[in-house]
MISEZA-850831 format. One record per residue: residue number from 1; residue in three letters; x, y, z of N, C-alpha, C, CB in turn. Coordinates in pm, 1 decimal. Each point is the difference from the previous one (the first is absolute). Glycine has a CB too. Example, Ala and Ser with C-alpha at 12.3 -4.5 7.8 and 13.67 -1.06 7.14 Angstrom:
(rec 1; Ala; (1319.0; -569.0; 780.0); (-89.0; 119.0; 0.0); (90.0; 120.0; 0.0); (-189.2; -117.3; 124.6)) (rec 2; Ser; (154.2; 222.3; -196.6); (82.0; 119.0; 6.0); (-77.0; 109.0; 73.0); (118.4; -62.8; -214.5)) 
REM end
This chain:
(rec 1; Unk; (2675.3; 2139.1; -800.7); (-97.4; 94.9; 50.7); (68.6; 85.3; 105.9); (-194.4; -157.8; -48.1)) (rec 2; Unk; (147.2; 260.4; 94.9); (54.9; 128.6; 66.6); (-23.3; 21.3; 72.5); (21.0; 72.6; -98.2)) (rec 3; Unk; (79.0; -83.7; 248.1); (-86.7; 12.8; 123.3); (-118.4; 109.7; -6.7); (212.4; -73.3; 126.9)) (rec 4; Unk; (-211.1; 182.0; -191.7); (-71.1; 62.3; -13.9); (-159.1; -28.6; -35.4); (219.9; 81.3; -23.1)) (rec 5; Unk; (-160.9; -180.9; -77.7); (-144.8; -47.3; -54.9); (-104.6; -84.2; 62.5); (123.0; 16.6; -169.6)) (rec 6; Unk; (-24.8; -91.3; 218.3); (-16.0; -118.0; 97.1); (-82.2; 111.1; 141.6); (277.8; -204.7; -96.2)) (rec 7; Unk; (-235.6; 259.6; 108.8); (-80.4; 131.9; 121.9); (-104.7; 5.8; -45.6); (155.0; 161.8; 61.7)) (rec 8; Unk; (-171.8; -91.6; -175.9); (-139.9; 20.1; -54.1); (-89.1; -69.4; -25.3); (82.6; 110.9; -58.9)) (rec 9; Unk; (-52.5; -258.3; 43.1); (-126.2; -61.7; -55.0); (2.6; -114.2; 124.4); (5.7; 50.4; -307.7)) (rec 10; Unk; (68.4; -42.6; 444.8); (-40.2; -49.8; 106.1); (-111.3; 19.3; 75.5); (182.6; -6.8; -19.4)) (rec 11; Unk; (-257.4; 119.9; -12.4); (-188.8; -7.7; 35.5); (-74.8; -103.1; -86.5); (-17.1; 265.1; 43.3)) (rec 12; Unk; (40.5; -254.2; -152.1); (-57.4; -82.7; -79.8); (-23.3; -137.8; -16.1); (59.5; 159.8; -55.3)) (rec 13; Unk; (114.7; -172.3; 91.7); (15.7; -133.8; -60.5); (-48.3; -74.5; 174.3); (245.6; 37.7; -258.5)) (rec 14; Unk; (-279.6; 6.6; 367.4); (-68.6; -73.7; 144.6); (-110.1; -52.8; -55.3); (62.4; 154.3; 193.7)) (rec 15; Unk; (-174.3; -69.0; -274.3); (-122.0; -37.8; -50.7); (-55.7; -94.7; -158.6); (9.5; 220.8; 160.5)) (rec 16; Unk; (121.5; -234.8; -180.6); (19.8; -63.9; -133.0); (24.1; -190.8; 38.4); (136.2; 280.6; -121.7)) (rec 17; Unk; (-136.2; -316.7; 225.3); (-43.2; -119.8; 58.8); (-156.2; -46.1; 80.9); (256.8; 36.3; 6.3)) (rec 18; Unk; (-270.3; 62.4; 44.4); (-148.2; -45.7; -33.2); (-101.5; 34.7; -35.5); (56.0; -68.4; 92.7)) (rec 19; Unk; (-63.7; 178.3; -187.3); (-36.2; -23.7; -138.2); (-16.4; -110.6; -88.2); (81.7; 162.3; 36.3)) (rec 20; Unk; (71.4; -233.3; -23.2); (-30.0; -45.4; -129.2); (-49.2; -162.0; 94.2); (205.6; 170.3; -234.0)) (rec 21; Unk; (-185.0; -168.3; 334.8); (-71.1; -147.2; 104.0); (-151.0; 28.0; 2.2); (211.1; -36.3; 196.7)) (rec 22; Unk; (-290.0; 131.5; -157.1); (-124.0; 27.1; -34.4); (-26.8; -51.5; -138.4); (3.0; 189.4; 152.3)) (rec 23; Unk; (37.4; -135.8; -232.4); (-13.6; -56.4; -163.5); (-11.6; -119.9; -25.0); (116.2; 143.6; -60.0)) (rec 24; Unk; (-27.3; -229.3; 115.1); (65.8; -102.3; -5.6); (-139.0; -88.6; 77.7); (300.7; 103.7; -6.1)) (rec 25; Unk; (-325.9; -72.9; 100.0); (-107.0; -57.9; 84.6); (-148.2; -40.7; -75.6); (121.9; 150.1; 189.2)) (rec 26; Unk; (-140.8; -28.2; -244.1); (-96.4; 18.9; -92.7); (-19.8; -84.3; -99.5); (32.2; 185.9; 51.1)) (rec 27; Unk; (151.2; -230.2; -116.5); (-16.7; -111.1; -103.0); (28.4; -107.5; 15.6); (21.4; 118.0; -111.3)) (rec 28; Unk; (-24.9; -171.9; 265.4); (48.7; -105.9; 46.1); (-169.0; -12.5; 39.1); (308.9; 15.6; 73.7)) (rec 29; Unk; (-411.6; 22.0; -50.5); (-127.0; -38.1; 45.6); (-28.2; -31.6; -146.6); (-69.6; 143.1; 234.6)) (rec 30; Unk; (109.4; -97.7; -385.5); (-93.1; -15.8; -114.4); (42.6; -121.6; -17.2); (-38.9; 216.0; -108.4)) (rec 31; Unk; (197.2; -236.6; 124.8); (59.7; -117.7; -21.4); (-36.7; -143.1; 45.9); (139.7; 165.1; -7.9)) (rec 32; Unk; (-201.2; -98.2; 161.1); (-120.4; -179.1; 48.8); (-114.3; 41.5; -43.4); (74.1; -102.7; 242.9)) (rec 33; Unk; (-175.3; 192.2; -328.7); (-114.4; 28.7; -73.3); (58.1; -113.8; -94.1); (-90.2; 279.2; 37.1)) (rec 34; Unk; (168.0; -231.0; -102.9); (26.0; -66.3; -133.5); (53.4; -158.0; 17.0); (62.0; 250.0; -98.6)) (rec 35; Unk; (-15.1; -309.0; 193.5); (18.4; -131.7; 10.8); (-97.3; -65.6; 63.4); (204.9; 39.2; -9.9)) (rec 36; Unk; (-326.4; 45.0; 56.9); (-129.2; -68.1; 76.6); (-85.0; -70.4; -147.7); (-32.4; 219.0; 251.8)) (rec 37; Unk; (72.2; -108.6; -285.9); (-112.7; 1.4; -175.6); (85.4; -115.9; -120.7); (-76.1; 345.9; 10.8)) (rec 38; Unk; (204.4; -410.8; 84.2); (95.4; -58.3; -145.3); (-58.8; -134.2; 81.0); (285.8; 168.8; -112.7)) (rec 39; Unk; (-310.2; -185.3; 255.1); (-58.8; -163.8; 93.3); (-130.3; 14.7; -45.2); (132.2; -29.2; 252.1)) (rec 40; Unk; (-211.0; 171.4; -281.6); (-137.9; -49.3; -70.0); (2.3; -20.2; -126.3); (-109.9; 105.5; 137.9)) (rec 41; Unk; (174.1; -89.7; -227.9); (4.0; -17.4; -137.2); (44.0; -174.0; -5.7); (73.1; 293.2; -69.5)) (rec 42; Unk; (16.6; -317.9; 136.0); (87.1; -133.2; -4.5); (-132.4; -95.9; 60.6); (303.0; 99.5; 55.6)) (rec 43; Unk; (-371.9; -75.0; 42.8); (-151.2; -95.8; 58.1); (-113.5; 28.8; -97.2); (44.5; 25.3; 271.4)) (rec 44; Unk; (-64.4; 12.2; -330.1); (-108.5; 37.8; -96.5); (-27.0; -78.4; -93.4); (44.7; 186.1; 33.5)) (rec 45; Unk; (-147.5; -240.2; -64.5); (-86.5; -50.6; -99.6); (-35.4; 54.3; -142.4); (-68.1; -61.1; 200.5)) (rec 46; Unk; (104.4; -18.9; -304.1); (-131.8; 115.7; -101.3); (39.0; 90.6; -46.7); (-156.9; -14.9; 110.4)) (rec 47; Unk; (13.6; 70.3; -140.5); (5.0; 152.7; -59.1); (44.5; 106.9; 148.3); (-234.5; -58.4; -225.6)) (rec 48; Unk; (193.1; 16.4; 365.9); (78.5; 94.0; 63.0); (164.4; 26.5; -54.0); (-169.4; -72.6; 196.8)) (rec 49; Unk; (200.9; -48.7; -210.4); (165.2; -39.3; -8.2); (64.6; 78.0; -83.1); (-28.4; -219.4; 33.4)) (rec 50; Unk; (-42.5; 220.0; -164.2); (-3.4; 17.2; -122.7); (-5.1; 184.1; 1.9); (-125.9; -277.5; -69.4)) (rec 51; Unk; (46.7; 335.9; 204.4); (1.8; 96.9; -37.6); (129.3; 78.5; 108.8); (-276.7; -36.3; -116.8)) (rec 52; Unk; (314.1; -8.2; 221.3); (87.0; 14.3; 47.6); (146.0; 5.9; -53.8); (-169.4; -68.8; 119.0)) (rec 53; Unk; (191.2; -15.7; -206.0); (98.4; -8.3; -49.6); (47.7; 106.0; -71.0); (-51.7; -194.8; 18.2)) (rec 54; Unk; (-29.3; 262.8; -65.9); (-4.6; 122.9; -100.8); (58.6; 120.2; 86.7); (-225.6; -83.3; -145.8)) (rec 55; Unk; (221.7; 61.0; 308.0); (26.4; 142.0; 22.7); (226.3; -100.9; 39.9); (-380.0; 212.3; 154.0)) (rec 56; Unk; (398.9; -261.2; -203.6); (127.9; -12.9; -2.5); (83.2; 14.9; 166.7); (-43.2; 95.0; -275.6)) (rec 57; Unk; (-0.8; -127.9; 321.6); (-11.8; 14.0; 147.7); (137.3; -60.5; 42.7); (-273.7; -19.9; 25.2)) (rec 58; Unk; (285.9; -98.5; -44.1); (127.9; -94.8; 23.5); (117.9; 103.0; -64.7); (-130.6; -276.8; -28.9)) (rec 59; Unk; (144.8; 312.0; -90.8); (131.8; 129.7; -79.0); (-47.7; 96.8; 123.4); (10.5; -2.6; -345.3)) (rec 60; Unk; (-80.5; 73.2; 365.1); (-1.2; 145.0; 65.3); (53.0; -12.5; 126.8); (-194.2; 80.5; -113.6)) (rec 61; Unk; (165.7; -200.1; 179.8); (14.6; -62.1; 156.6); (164.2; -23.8; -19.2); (-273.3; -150.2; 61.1)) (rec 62; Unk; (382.0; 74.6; -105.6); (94.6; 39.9; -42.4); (74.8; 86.5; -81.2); (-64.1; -136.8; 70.6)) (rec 63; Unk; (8.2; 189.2; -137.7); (3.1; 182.3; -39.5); (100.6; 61.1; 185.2); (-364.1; 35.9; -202.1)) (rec 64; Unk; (254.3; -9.5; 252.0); (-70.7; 73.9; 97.1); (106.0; -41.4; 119.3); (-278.1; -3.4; -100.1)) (rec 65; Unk; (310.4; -124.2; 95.0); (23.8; -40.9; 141.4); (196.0; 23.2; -97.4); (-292.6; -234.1; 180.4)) (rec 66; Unk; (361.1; 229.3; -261.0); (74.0; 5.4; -24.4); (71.0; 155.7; 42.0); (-90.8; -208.6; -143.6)) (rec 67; Unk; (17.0; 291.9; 59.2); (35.3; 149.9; 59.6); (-58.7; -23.2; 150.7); (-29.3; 172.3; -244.9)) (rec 68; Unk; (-35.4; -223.0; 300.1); (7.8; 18.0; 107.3); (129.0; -42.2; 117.4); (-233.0; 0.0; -104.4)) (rec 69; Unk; (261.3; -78.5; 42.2); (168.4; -62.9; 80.4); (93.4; 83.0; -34.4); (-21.9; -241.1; -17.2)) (rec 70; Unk; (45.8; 303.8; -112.9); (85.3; 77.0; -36.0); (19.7; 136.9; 50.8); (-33.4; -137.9; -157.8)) (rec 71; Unk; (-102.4; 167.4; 218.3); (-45.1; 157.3; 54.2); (31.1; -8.8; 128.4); (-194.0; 59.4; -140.7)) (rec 72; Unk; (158.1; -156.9; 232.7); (-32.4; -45.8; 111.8); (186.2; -23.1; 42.5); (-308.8; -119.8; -56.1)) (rec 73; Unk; (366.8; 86.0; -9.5); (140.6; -29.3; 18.4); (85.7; 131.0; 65.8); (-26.8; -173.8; -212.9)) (rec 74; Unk; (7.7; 268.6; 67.3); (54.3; 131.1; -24.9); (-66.3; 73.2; 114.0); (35.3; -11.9; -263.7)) (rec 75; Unk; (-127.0; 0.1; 270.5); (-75.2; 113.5; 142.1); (31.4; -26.3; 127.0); (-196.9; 23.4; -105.7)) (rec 76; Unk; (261.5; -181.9; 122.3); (56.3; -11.9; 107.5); (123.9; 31.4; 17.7); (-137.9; -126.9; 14.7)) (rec 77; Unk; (229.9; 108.6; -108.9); (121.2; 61.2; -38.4); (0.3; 162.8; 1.5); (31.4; -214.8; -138.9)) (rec 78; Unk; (-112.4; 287.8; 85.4); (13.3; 121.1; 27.9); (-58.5; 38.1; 112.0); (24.8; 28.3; -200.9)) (rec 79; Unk; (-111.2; -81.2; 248.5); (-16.4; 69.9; 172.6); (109.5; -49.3; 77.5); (-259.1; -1.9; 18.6)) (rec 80; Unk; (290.9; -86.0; 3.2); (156.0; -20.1; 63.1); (61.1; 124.8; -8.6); (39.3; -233.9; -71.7)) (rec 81; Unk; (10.1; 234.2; -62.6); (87.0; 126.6; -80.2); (-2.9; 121.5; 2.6); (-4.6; -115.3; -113.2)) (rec 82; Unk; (-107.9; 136.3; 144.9); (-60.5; 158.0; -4.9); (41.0; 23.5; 202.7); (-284.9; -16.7; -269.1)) (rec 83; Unk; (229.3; -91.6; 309.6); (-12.8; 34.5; 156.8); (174.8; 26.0; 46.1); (-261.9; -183.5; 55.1)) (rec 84; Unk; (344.8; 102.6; -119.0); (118.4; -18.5; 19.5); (63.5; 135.7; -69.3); (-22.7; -274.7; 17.4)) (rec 85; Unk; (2.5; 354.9; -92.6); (42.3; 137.9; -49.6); (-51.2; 68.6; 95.6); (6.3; -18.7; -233.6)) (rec 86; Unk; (-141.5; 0.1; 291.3); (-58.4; 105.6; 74.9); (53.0; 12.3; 177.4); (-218.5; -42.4; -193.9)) (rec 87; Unk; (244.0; -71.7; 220.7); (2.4; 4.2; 140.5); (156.5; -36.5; -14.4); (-269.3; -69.9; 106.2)) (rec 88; Unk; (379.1; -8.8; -192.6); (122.3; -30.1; 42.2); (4.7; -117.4; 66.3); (44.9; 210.0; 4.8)) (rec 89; Unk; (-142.6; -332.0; -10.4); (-83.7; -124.8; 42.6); (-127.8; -57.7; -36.2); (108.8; 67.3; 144.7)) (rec 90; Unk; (-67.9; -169.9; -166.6); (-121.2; -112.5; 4.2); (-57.3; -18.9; 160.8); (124.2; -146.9; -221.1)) (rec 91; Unk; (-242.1; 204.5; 206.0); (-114.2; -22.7; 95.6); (-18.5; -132.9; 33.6); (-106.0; 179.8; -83.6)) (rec 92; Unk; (158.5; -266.3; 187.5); (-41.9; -152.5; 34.7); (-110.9; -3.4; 56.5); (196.6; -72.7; 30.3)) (rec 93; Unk; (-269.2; 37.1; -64.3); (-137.0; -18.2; 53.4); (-146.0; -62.6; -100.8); (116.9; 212.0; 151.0)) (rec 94; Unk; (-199.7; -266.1; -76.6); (-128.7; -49.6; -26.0); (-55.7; 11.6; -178.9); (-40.8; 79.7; 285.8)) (rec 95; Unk; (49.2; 47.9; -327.4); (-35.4; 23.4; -104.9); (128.1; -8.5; -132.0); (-194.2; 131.9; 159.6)) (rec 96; Unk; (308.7; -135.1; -81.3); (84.4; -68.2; -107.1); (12.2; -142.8; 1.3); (118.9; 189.5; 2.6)) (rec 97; Unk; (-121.2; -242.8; 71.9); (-22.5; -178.2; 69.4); (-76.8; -54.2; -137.4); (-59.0; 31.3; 323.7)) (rec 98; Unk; (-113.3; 42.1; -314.1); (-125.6; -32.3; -50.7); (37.8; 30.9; -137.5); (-164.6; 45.9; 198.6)) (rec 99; Unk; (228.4; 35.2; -258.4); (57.3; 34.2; -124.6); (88.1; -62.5; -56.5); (-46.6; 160.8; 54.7)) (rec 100; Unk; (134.8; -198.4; -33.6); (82.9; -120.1; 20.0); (-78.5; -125.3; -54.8); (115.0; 107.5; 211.3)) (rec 101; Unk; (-246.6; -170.0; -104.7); (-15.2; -116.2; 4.6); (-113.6; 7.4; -137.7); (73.4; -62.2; 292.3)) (rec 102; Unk; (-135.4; 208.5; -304.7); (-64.2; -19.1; -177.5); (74.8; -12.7; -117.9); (-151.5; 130.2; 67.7)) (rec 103; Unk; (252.9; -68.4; -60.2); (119.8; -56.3; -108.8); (-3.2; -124.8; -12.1); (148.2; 149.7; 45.0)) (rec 104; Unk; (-126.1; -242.2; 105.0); (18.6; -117.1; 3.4); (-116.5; -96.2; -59.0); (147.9; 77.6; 182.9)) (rec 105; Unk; (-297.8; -5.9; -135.6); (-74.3; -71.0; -32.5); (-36.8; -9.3; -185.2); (-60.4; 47.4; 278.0)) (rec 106; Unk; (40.3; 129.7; -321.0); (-10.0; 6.7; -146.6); (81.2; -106.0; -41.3); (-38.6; 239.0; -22.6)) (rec 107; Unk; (194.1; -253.6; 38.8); (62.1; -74.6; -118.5); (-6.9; -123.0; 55.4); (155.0; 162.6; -105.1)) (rec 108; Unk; (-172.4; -234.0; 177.4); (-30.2; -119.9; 37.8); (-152.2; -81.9; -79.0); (144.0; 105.6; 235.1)) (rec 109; Unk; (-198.2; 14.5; -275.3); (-173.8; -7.4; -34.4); (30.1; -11.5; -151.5); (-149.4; 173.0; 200.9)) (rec 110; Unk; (283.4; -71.9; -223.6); (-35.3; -20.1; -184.2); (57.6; -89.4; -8.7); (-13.9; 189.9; -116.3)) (rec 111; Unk; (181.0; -300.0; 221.1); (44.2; -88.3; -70.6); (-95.7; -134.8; 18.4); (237.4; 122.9; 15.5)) (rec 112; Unk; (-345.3; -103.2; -14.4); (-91.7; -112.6; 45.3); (-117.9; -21.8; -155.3); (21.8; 83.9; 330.7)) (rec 113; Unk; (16.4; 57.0; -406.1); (-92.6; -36.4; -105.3); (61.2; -53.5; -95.7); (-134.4; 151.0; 45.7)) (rec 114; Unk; (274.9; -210.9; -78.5); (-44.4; -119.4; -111.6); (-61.7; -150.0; 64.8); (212.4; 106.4; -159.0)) (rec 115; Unk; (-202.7; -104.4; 245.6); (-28.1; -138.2; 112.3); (-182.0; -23.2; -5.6); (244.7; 77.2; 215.2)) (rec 116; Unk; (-310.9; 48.6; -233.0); (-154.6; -22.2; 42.6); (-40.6; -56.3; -98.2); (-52.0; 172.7; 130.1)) (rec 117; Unk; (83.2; -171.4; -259.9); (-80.6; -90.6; -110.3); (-30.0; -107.5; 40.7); (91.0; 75.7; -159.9)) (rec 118; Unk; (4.4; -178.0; 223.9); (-4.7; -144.8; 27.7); (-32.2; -57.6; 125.0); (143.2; 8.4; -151.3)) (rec 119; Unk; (-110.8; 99.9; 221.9); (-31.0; -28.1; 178.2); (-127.4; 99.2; 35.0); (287.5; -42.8; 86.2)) (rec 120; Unk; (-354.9; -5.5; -34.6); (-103.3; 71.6; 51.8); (60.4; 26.5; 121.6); (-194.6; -91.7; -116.7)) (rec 121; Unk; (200.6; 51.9; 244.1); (110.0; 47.0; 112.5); (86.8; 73.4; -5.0); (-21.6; -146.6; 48.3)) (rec 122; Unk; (116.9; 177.9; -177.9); (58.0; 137.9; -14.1); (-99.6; 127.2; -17.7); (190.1; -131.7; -103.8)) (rec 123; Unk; (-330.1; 135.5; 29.7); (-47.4; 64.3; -28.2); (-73.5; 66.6; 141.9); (22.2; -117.4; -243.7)) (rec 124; Unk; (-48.0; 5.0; 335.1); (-47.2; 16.4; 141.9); (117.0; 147.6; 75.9); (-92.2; -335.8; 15.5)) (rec 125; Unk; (198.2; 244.8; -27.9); (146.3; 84.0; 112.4); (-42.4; 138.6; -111.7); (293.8; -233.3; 97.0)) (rec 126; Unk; (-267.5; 256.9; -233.6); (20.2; 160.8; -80.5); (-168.3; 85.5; 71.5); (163.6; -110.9; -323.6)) (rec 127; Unk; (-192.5; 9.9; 307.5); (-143.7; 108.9; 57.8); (8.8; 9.4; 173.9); (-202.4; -101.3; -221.7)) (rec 128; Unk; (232.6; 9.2; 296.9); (33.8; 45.8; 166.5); (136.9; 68.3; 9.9); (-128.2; -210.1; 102.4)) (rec 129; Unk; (215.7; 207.3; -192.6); (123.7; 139.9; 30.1); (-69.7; 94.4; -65.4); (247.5; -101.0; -7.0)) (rec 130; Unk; (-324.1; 127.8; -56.5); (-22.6; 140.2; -27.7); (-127.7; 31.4; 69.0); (122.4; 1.7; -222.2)) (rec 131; Unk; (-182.5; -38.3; 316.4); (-104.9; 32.0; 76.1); (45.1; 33.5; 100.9); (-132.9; -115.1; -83.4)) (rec 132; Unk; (250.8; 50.5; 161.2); (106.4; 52.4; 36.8); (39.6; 171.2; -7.8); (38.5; -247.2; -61.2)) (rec 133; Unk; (51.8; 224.7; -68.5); (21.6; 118.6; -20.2); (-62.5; 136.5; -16.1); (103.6; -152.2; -46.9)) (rec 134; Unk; (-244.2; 116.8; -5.4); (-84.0; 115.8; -12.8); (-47.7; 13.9; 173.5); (-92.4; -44.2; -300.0)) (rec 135; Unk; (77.2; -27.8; 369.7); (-15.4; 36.0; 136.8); (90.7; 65.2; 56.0); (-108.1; -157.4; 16.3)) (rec 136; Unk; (234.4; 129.9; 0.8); (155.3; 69.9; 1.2); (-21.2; 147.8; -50.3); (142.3; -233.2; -64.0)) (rec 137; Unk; (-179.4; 253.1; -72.3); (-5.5; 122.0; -76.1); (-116.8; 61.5; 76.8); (94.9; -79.7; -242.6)) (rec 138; Unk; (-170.5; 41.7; 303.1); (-84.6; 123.0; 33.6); (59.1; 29.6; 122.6); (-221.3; -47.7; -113.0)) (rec 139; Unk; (305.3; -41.0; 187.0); (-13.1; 91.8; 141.4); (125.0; 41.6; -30.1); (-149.6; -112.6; 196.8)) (rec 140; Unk; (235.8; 115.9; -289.1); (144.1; 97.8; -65.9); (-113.5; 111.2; 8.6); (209.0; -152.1; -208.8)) (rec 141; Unk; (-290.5; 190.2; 114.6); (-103.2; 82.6; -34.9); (12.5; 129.5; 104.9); (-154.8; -213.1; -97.6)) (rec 142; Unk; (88.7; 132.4; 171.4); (-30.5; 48.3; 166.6); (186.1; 62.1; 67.7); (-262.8; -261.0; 53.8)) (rec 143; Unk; (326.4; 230.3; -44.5); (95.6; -20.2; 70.3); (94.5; 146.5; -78.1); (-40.5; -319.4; 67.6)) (rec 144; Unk; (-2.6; 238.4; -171.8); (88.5; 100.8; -130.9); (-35.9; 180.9; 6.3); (-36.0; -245.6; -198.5)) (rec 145; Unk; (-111.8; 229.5; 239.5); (-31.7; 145.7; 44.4); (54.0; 72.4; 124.3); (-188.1; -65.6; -107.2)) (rec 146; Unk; (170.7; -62.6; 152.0); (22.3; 118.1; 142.3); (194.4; -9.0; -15.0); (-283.9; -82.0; 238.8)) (rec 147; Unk; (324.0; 37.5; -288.2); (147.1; 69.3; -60.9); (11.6; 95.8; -49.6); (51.7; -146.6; -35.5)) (rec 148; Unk; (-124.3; 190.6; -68.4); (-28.5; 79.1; -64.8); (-31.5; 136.7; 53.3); (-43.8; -186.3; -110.6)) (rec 149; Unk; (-87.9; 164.7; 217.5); (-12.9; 82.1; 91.1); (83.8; 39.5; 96.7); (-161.7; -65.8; -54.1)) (rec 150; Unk; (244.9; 28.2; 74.9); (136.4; -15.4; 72.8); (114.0; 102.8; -89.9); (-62.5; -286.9; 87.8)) (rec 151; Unk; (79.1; 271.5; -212.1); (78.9; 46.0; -65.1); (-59.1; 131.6; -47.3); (98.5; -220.8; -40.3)) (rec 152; Unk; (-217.4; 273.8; 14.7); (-90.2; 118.9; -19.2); (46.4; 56.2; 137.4); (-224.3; -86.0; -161.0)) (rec 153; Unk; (209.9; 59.4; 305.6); (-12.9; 105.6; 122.2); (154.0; -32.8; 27.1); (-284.5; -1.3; 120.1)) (rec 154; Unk; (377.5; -60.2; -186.0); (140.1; 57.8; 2.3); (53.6; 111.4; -96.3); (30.9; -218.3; 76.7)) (rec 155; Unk; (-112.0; 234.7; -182.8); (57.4; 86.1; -54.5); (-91.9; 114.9; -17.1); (146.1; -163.0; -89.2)) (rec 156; Unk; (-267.2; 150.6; 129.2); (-24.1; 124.7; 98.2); (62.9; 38.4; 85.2); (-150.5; -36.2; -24.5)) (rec 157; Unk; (212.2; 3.3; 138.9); (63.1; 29.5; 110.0); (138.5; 69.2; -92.0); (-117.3; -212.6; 202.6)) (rec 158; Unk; (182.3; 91.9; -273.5); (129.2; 107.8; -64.7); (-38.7; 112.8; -67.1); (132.5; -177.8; -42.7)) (rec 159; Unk; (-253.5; 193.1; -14.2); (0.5; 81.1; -90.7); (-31.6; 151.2; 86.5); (-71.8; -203.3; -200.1)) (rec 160; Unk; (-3.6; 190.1; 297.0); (-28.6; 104.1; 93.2); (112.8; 48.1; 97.9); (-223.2; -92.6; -21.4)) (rec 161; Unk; (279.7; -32.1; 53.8); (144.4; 71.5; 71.6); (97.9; 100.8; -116.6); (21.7; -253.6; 176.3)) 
REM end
């Protein structure tokens, strides 16, 4: 790629991390929808049971949470990446720390699902690291803006000088 190019799509590519973490947030809340509904399907009786089962909940809930580690990985990897083209440094601080420690938590959470079939106590820890993490993810959320906002009234300022 061309320094040139690399110039040009350095507006872009600032907002192309959280973007895609907003997104990401969004399918990390469906992702405990969908594993709330796989602990009610799994307690269920009957014809409730019977009808629960049908919405395939347990596949979609690992569906879901799979691209979600895979997305969740890369978005941390490219905000690193992007910040490190943009500024000539990795930003040490709070919101890379917290980014960091959701990496840590996502894959810690998926290597815990062949273990939950047999242990109920594993199934306990995958659901408290990711309650965890979705708490983590919202105040990234928060944090992530006012970076953002940070990076908008810098390049206002360059752009007006």
């Amino acid at each position: 790629m061309s320094s040139e190019t690399l110039a040009a799509l350095k507006p872009y590519l600032s907002f192309f991390h959280p973007v895609t973490m907003w997104i990401l947030l969004v399918v990390a809340l469906y992702a405990m929808y969908l594993g709330v509904q796989v602990r009610r399907t799994r307690l269920a009786d009957g014809d409730i049971k019977k009808e629960l089962v049908k919405g395939r909940f347990a596949i979609r809930h690992h569906q879901i949470g799979s691209i979600l580690l895979a997305l969740m990985v890369m978005g941390a990897i490219g905000g690193i990446t992007v910040t490190y083209l943009n500024s000539g440094k990795i930003v040490i601080g709070p919101h890379l720390f917290a980014g960091l420690g959701m990496v840590g938590l996502i894959s810690t959470s998926a290597a815990l699902v062949p273990f939950m079939q047999k242990h109920d106590w594993v199934r306990s820890i995958h659901v408290s690291l990711n309650l965890i993490l979705l708490g983590l993810f919202g105040w990234q959320a928060v944090t992530g803006v006012q970076i953002v906002r940070k990076i908008l009234s810098q390049m206002m300022k360059n752009g007006a000088a």
